[in-house]
DSSP file (Angstrom, degrees, kcal/mol; ACC not computed):
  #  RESIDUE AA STRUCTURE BP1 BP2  ACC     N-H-->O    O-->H-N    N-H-->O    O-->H-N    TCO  KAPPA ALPHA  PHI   PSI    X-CA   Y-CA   Z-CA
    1    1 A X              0   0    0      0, 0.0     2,-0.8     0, 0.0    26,-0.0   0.000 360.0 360.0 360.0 -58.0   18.9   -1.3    6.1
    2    2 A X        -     0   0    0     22,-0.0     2,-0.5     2,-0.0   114,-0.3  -0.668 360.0-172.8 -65.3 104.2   15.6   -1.5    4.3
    3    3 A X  E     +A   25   0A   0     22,-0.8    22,-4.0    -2,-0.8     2,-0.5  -0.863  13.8 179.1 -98.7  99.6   14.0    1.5    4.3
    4    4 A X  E     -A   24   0A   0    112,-0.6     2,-0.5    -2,-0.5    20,-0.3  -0.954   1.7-177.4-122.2 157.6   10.4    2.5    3.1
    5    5 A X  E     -A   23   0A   0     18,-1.3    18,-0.6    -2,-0.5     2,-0.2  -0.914  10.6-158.8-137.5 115.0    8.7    6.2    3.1
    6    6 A X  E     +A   22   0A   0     -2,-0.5     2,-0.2    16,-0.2    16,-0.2  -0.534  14.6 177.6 -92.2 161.3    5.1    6.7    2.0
    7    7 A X  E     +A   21   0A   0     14,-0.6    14,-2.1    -2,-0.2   113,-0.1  -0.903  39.1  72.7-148.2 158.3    3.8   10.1    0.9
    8    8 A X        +     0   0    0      1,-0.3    11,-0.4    -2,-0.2     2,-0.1   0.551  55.2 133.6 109.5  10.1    0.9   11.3   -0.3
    9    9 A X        +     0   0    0      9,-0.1    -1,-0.3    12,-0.1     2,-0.3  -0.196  17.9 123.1 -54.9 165.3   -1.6   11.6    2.1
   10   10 A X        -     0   0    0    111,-0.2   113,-2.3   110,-0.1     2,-0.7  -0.980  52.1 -53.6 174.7-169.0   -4.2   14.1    3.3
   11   11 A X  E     +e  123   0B   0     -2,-0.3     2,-0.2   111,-0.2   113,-0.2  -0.847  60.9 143.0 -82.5  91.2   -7.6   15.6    4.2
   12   12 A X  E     -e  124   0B   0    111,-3.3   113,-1.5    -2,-0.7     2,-0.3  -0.667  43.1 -81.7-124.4-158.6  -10.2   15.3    1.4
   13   13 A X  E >   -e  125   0B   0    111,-0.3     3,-0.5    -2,-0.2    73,-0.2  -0.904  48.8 -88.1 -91.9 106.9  -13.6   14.8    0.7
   14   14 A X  T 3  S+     0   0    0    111,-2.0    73,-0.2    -2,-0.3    -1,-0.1   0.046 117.3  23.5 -32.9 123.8  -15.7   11.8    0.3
   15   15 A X  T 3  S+     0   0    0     71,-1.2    -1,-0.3    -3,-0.0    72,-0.1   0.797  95.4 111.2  67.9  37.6  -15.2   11.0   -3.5
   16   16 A X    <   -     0   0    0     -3,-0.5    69,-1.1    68,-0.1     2,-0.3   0.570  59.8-106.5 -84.9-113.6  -12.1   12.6   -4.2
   17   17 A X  E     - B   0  84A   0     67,-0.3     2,-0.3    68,-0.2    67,-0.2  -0.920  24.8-179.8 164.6 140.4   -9.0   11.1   -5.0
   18   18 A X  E     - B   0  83A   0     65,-1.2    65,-4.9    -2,-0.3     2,-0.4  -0.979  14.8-161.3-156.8 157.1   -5.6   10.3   -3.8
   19   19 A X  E     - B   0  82A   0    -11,-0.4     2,-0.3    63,-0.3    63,-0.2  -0.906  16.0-170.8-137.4 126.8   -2.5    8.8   -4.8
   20   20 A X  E     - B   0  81A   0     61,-1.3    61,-1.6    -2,-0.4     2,-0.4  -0.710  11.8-154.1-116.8 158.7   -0.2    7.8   -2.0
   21   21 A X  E     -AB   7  80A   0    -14,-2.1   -14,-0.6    -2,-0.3     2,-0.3  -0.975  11.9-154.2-151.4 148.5    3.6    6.5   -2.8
   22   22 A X  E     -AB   6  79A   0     57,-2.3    57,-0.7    -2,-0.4     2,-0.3  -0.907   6.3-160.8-117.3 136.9    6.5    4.4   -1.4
   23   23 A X  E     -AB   5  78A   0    -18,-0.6   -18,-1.3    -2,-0.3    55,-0.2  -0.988  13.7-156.6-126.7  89.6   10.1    4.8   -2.1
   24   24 A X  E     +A    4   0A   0     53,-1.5   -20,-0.2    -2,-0.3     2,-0.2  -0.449  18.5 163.9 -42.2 112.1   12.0    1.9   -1.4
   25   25 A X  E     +A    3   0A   0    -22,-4.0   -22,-0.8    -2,-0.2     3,-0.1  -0.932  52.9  52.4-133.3-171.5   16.0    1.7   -0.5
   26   26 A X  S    S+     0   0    0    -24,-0.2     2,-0.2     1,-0.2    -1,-0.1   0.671 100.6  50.7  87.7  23.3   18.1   -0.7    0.9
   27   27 A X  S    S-     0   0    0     -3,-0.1     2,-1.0   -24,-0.0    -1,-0.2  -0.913  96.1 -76.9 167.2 138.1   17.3   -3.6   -1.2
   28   28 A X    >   -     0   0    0     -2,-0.2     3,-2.4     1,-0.2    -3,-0.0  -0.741  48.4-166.3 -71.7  86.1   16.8   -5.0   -4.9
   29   29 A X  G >  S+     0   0    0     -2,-1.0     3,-2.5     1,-0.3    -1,-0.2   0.859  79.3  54.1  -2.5 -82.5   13.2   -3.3   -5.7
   30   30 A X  G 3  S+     0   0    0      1,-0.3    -1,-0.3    44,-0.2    44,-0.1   0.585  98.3  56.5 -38.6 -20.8   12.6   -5.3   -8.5
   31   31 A X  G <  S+     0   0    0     -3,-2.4    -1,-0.3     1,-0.1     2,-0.2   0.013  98.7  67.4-121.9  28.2   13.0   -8.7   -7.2
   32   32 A X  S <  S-     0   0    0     -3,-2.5    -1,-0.1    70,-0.1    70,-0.1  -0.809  75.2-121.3-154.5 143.4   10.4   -8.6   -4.4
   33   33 A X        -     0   0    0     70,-0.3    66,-0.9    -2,-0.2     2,-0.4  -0.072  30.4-153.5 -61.7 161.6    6.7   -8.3   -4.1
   34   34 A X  E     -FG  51  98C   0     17,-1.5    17,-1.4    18,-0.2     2,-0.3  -0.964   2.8-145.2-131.4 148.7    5.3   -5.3   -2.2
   35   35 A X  E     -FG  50  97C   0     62,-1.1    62,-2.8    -2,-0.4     2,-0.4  -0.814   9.8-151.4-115.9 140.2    1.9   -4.5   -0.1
   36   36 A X  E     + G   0  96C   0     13,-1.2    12,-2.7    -2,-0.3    13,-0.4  -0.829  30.3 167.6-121.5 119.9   -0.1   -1.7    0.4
   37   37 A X  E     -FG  47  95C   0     58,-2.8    58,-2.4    -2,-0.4     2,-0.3  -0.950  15.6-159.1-162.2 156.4   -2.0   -1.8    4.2
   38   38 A X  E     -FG  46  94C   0      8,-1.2     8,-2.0    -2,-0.3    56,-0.2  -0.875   6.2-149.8-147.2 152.4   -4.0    0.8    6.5
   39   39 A X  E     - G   0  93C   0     54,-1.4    54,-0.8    -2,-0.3     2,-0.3  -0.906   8.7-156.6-111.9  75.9   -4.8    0.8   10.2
   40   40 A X    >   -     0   0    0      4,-0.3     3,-1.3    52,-0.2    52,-0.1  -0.714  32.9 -97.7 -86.2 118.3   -7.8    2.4   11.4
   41   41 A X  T 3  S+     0   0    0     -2,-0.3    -1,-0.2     1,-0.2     3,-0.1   0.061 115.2  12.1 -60.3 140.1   -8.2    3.8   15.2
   42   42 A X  T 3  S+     0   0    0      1,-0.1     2,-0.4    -3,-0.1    -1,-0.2   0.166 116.1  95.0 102.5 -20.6  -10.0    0.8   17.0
   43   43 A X  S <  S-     0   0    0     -3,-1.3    -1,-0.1     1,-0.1     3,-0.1  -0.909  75.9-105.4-111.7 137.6   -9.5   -1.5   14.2
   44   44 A X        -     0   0    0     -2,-0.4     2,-0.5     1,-0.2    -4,-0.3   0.341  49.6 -90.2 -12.2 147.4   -6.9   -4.4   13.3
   45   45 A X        -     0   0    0     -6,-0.1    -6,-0.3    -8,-0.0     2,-0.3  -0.830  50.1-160.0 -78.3 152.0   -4.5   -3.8   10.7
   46   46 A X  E     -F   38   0C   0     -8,-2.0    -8,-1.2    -2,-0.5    15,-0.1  -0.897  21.9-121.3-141.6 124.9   -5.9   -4.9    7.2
   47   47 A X  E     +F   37   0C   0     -2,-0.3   -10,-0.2   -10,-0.2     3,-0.1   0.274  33.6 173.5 -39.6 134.5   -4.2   -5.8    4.0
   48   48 A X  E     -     0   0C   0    -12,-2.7    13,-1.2     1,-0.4     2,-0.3   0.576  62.7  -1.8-111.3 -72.3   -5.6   -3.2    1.0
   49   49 A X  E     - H   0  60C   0    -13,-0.4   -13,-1.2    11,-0.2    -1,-0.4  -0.739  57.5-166.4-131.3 174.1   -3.5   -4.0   -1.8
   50   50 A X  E     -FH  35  59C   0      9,-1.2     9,-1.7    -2,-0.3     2,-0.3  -0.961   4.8-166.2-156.0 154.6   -0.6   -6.3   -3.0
   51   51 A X  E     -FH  34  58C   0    -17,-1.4   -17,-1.5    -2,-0.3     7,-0.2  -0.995  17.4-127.2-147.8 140.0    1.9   -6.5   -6.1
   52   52 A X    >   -     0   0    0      5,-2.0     3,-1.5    -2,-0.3   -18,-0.2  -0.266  36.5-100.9 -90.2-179.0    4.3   -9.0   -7.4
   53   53 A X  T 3  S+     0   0    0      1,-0.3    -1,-0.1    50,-0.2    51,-0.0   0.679 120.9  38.5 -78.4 -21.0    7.7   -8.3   -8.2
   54   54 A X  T 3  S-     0   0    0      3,-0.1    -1,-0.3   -23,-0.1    18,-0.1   0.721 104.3-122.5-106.5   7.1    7.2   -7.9  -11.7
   55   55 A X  S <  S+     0   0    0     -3,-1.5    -2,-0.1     2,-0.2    17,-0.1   0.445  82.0 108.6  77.3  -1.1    4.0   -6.2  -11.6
   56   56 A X  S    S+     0   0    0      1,-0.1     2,-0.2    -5,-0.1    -1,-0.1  -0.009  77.2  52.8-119.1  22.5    1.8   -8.9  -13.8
   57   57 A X  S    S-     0   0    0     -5,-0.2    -5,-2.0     2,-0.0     2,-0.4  -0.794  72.0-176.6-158.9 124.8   -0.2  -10.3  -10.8
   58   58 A X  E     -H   51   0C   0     -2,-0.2     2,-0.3    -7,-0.2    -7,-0.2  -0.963  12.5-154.7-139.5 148.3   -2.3   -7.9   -8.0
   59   59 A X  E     +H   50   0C   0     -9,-1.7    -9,-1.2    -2,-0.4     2,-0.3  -0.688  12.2 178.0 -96.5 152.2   -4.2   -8.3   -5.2
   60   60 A X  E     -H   49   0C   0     -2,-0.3   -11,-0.2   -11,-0.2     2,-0.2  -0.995  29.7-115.7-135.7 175.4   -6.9   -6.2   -3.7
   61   61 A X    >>  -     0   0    0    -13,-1.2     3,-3.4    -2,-0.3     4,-1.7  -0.454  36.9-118.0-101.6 166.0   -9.3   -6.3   -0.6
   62   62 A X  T 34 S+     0   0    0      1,-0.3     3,-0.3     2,-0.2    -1,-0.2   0.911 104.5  61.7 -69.6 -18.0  -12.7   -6.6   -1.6
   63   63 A X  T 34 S+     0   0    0      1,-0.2    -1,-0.3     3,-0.0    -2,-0.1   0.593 107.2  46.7 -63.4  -0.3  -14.1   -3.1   -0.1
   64   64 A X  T X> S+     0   0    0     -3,-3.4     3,-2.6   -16,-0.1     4,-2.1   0.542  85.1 133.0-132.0 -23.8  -11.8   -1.1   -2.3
   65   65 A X  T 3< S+     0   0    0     -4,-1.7     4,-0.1    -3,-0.3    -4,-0.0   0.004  78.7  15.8 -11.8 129.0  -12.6   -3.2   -5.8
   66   66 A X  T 34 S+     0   0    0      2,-0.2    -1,-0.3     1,-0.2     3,-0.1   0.314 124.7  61.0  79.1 -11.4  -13.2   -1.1   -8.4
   67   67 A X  T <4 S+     0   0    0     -3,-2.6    17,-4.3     1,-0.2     2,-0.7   0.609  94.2  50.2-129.9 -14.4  -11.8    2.0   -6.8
   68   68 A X  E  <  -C   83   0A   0     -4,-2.1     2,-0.3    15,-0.2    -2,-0.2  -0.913  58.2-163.4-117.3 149.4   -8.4    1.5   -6.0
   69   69 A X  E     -C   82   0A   0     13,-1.3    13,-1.9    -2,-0.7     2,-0.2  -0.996  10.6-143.3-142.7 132.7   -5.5    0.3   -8.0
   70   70 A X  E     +C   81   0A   0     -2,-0.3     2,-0.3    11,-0.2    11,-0.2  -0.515  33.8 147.4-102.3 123.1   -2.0   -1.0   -7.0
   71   71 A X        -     0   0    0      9,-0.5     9,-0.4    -2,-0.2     2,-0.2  -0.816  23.3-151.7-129.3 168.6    1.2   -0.3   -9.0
   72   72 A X        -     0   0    0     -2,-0.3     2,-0.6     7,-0.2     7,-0.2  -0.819  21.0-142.7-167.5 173.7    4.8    0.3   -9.4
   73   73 A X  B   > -D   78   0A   0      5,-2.3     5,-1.6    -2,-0.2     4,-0.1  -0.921  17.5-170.6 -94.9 104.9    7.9    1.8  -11.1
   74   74 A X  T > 5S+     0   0    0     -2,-0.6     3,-0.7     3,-0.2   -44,-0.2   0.839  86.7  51.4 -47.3 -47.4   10.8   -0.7  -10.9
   75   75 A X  T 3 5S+     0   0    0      1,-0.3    -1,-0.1     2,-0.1   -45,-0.1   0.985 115.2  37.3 -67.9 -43.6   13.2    1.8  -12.1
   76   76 A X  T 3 5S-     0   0    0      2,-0.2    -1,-0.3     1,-0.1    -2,-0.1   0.493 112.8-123.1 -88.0   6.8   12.4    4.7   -9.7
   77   77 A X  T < 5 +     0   0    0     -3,-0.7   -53,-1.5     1,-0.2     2,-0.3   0.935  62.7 136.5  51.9  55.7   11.9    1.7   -6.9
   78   78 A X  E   < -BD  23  73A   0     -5,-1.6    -5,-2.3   -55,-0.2     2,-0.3  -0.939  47.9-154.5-160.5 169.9    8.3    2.6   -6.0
   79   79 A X  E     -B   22   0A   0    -57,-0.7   -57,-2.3    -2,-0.3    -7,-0.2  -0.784  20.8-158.1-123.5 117.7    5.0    1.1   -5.3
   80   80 A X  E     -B   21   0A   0     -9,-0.4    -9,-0.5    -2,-0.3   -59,-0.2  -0.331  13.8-164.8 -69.4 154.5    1.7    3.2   -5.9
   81   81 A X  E     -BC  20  70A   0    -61,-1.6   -61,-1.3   -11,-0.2   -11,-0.2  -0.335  13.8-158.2-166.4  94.8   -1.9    2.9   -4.5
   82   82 A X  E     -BC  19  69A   0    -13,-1.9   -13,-1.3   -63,-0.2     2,-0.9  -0.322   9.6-168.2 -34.8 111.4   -4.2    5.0   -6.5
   83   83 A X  E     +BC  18  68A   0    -65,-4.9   -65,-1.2   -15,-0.2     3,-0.3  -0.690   9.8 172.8-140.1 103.5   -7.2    5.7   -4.5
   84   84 A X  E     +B   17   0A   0    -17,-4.3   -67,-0.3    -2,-0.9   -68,-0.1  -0.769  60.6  18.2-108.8 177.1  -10.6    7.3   -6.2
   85   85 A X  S    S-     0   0    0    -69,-1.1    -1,-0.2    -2,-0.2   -68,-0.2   0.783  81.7-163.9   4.8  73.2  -13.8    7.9   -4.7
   86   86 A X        -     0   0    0     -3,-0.3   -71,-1.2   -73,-0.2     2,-0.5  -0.044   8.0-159.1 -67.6 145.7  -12.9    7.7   -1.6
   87   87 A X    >   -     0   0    0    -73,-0.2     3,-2.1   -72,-0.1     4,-0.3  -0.931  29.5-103.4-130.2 137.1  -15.2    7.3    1.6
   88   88 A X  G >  S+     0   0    0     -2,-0.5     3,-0.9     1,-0.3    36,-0.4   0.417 117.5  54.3 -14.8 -42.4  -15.3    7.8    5.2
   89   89 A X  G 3  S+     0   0    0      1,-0.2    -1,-0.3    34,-0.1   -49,-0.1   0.023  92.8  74.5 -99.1  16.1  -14.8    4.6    6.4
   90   90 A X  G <  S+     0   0    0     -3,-2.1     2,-0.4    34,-0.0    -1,-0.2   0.249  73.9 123.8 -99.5  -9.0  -11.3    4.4    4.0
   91   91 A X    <   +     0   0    0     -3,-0.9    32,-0.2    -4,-0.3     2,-0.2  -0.435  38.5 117.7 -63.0 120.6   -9.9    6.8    6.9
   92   92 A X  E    S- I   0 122C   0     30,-1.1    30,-0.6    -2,-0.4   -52,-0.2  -0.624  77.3 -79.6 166.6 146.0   -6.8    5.3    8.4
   93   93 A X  E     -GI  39 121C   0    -54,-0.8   -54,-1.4    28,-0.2     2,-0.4   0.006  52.2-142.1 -46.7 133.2   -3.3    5.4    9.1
   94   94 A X  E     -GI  38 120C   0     26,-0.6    26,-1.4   -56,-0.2    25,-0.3  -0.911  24.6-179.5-109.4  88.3   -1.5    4.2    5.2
   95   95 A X  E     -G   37   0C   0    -58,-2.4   -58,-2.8    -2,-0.4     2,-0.4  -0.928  20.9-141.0-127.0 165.4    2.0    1.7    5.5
   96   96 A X  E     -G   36   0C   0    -92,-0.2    21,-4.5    -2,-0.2     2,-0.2  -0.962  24.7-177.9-115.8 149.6    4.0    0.3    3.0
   97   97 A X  E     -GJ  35 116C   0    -62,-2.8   -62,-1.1    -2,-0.4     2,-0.3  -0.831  15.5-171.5-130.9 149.1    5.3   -3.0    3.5
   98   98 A X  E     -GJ  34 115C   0     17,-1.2    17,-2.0    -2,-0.2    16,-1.0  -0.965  32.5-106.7-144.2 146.2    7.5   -5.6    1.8
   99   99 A X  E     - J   0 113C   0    -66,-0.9    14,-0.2    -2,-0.3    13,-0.1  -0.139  21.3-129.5 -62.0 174.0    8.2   -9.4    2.6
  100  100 A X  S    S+     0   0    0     12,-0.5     2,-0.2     2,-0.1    -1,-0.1   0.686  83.7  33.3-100.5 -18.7   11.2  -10.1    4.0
  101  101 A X  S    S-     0   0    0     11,-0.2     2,-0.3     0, 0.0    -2,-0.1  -0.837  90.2 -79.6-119.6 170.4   12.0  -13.1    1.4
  102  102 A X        -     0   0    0     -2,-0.2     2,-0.2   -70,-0.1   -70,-0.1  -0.556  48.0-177.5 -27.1 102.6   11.4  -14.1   -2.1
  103  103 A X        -     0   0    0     -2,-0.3   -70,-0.3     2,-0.0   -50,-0.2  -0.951  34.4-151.3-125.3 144.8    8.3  -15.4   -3.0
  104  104 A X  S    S+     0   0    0     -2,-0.2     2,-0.4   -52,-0.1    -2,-0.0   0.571  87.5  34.0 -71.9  -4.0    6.5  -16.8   -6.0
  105  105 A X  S    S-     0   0    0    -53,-0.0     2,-0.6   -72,-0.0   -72,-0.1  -0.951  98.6 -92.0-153.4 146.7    2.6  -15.8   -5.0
  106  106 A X        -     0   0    0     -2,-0.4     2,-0.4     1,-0.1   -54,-0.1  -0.531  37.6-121.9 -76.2 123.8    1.7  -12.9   -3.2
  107  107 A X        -     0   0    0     -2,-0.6    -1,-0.1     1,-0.1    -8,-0.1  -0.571  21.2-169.4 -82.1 140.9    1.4  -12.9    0.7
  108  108 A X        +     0   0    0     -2,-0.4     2,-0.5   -58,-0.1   -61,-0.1  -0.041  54.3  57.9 -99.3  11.8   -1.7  -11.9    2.3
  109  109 A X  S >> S-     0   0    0    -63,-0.1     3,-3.1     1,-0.0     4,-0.7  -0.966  80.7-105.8-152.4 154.1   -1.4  -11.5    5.5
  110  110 A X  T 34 S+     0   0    0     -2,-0.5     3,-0.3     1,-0.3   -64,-0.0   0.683 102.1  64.2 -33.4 -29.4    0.7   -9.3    7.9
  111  111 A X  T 34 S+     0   0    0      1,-0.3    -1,-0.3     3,-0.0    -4,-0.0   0.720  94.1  57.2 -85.3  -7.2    3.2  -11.6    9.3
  112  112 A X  T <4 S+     0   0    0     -3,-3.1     2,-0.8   -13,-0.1   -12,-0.5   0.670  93.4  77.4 -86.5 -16.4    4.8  -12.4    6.3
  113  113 A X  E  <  +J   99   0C   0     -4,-0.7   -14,-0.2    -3,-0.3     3,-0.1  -0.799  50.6 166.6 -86.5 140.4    5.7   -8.5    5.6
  114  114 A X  E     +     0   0C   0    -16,-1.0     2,-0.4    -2,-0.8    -1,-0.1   0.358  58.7  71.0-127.2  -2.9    8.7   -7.7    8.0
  115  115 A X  E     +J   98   0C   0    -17,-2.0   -17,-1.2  -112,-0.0     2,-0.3  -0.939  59.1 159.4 -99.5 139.4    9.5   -4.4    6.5
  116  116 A X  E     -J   97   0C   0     -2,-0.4  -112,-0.6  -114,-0.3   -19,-0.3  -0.989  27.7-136.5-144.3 159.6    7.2   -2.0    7.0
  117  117 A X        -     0   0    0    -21,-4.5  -112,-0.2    -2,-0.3   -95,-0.0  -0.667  42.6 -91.0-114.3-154.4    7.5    2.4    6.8
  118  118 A X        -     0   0    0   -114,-0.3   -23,-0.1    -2,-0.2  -113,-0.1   0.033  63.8-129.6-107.3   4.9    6.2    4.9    9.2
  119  119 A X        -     0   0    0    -25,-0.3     2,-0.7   -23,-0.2    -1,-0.2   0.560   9.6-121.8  48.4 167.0    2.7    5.3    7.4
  120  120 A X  E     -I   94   0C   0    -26,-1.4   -26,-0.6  -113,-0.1     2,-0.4  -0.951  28.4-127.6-144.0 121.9    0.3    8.6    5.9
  121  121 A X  E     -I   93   0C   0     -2,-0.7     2,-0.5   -28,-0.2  -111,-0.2  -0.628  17.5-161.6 -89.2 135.9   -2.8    9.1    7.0
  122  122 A X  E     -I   92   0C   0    -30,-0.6   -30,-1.1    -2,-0.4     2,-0.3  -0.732   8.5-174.2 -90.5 134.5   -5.5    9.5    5.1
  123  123 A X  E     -e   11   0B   0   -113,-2.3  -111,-3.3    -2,-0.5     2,-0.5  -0.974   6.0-163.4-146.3 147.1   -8.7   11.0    6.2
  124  124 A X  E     -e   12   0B   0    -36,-0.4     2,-0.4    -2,-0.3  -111,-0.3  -0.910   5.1-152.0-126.0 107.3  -11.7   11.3    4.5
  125  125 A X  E      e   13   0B   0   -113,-1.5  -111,-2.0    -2,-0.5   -37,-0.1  -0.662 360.0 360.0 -97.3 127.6  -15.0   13.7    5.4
  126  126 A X              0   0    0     -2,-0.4    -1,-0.1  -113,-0.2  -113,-0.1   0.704 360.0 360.0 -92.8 360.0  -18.1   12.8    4.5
């Protein structure tokens, strides 16, 4: 019933830019926070970004500080993840996620998202 679909992936160049986006249906948008998290072959999944349901509190992981930034649109019921100067090691499989309840504070770790979509991969050349 909950549905989400990232977009906005591709092939670029160390220090480029991307902006990847998730489209939510199936679901009040607005009333729950959403997460941003990437998969790299070999490697664990790990949490990137997070956003509360109102927007006015965000998380990010500390390798990506200062170069990526976490959003969203209520009205058009999706969640951004701005990503500039990108680097090789930033290569990896993209998902959007949302918990599965209501929370006051943003979750941090994987098992509390139980929606997840199908991801876009990003890759990155140095």
């Amino acid at each position: 019933q909950v549905r989400l679909v990232e977009s906005g992936g591709g092939l670029v160049q160390a220090g480029d830019s991307l902006r990847l986006s998730c489209t939510a249906s199936g679901r009040t948008f607005s009333s729950y926070n959403m997460g941003w998290f990437r998969q790299a072959p070999g490697k664990e999944r790990e949490i990137v970004a997070a956003i509360r349901w109102s927007g006015d509190s965000t998380y990010l992981v500390n390798s990506v500080k200062g170069r990526f930034t976490i959003s969203r649109d209520n009205a058009k019921n999706t969640v951004y993840l701005q990503m500039n100067s990108l680097k090789a090691e930033d290569t990896a499989v993209y998902y959007c996620a949302t918990p599965g309840t209501w929370t006051t504070q943003l979750e941090l770790t994987s098992a509390a998202y139980v929606y997840w979509g199908r991801g876009t991969q990003v890759t990155v050349s140095s």
